[in-house]
C-alpha positions as CSV (number, residue, x, y, z in Angstrom):
1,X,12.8,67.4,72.6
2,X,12.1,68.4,69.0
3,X,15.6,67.4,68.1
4,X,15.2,63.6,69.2
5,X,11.5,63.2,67.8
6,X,13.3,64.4,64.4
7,X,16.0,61.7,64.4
8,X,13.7,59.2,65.5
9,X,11.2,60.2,62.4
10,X,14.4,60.1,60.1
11,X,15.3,56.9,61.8
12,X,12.1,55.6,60.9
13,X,12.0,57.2,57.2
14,X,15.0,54.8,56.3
15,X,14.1,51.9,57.8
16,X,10.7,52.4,55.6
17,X,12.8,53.0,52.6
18,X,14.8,49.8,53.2
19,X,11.8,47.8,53.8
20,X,9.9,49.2,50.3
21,X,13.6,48.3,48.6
22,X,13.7,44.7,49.7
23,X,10.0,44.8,48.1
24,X,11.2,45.8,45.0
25,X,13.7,43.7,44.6
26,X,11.3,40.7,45.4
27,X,8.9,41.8,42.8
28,X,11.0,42.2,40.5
29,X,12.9,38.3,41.2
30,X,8.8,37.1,41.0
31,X,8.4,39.0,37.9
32,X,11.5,37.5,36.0
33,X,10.3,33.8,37.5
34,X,6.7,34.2,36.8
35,X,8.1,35.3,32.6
36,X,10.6,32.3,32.8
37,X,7.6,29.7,33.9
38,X,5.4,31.0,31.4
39,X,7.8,30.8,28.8
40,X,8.5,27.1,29.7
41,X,5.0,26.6,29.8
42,X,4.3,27.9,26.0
43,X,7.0,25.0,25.5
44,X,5.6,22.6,27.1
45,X,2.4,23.2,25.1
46,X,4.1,23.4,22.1
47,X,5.7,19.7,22.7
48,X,2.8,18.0,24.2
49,X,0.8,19.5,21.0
50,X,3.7,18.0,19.0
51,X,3.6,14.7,20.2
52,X,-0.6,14.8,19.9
53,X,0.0,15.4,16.3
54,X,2.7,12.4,15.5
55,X,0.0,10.3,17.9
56,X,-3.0,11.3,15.4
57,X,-1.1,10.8,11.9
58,X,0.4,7.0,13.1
59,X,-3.2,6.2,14.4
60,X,-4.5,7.5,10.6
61,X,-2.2,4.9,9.5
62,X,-3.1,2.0,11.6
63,X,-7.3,3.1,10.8
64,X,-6.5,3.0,7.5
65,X,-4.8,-0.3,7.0
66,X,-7.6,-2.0,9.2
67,X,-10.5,-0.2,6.8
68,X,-8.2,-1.7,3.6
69,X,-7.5,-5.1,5.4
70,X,-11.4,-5.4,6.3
71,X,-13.2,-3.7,3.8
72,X,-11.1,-3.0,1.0
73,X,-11.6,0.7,1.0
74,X,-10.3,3.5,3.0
75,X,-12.2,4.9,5.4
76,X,-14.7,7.9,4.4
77,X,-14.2,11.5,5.3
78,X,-11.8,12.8,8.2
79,X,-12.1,11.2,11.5
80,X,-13.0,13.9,14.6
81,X,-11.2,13.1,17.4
82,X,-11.3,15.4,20.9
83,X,-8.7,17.6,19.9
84,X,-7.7,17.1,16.8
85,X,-8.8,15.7,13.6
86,X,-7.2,13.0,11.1
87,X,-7.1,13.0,7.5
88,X,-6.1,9.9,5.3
89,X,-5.4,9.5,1.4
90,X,-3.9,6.2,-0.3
91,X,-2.1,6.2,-3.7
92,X,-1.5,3.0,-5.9
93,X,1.6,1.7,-6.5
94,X,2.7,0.2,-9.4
95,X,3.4,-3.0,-7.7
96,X,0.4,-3.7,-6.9
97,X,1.0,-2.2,-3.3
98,X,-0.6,1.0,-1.6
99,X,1.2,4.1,0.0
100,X,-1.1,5.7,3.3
101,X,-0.5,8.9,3.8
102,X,-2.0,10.2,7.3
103,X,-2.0,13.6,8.4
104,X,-2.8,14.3,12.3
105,X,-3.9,17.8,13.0
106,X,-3.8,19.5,16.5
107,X,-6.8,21.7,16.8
108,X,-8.3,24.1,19.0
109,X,-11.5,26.1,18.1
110,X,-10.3,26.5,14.2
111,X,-6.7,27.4,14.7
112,X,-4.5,24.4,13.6
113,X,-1.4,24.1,16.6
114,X,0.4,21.3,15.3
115,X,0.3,18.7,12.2
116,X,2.6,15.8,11.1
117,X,2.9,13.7,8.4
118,X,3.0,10.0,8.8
119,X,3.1,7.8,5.2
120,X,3.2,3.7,5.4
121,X,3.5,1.4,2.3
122,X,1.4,-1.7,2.4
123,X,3.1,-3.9,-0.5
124,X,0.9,-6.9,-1.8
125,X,3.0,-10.2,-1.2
126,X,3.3,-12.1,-4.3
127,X,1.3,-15.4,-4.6
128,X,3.2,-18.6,-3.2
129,X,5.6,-20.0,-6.1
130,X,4.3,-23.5,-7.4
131,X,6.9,-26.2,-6.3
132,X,8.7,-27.7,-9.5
133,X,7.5,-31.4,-10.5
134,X,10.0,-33.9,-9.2
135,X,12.2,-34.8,-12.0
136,X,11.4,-37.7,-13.8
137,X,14.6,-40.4,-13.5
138,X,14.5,-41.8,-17.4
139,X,17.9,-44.0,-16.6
140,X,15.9,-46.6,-14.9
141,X,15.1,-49.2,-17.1
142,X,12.3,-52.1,-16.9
């Protein structure tokens, strides 16, 4: 009887050691998916953080050109926003003209994530042309 309990035990031993191999091998596919999702998750962060920024600096520009439409000035200071922050500077041009410059900045806590540049012209449109006097017609006579 000892002989049959043996080969049952070692029938058992494999059947253990298959079972614990199959486990292996699904940790190690969930292992290699879990890295791949985070990966594509950092990248996906990265984008969205990305796209925030070009979002901030074009809505600098459009804050800035209703501050110089309105009030003549641009606006005071950076602007705060959840997430970010958004910084504008204007340079005279020699036409008469002003160049915006917005920068949109992706924050979190004090790192910077992301920034982009955006930079709009505003040109000032000339004054309307006086029309020419009608020509005087001298060849008519009295």
């Amino acid at each position: 009887m000892r002989r049959g309990a043996t080969s049952s035990a070692r029938e058992r031993g494999s059947s253990l050691l298959l079972v614990m191999g199959i486990l292996v091998v699904f940790a190690l596919i969930l292992g290699v998916l879990a890295s791949i999702l985070q990966t594509d998750l950092r990248a996906t962060r990265r984008r969205a953080n990305n796209r925030y920024a070009v979002e901030l600096a074009r809505s600098g520009v459009d804050w800035a050109r209703a501050w110089l439409m309105e009030k003549g000035q641009l606006p005071p200071g950076r602007l705060k926003v959840e997430g970010g922050e958004i910084e504008v500077h204007a340079d005279e041009l020699p036409s008469g003209g002003k160049r915006i410059v917005s920068v949109g900045r992706v924050l979190e806590r004090s790192a910077v994530l992301a920034a982009r540049v955006e930079v709009a012209v505003m040109e000032v449109s000339a004054p309307p042309a006086q029309p020419a006097p009608p020509p005087t017609d001298l060849s008519a006579t009295p």
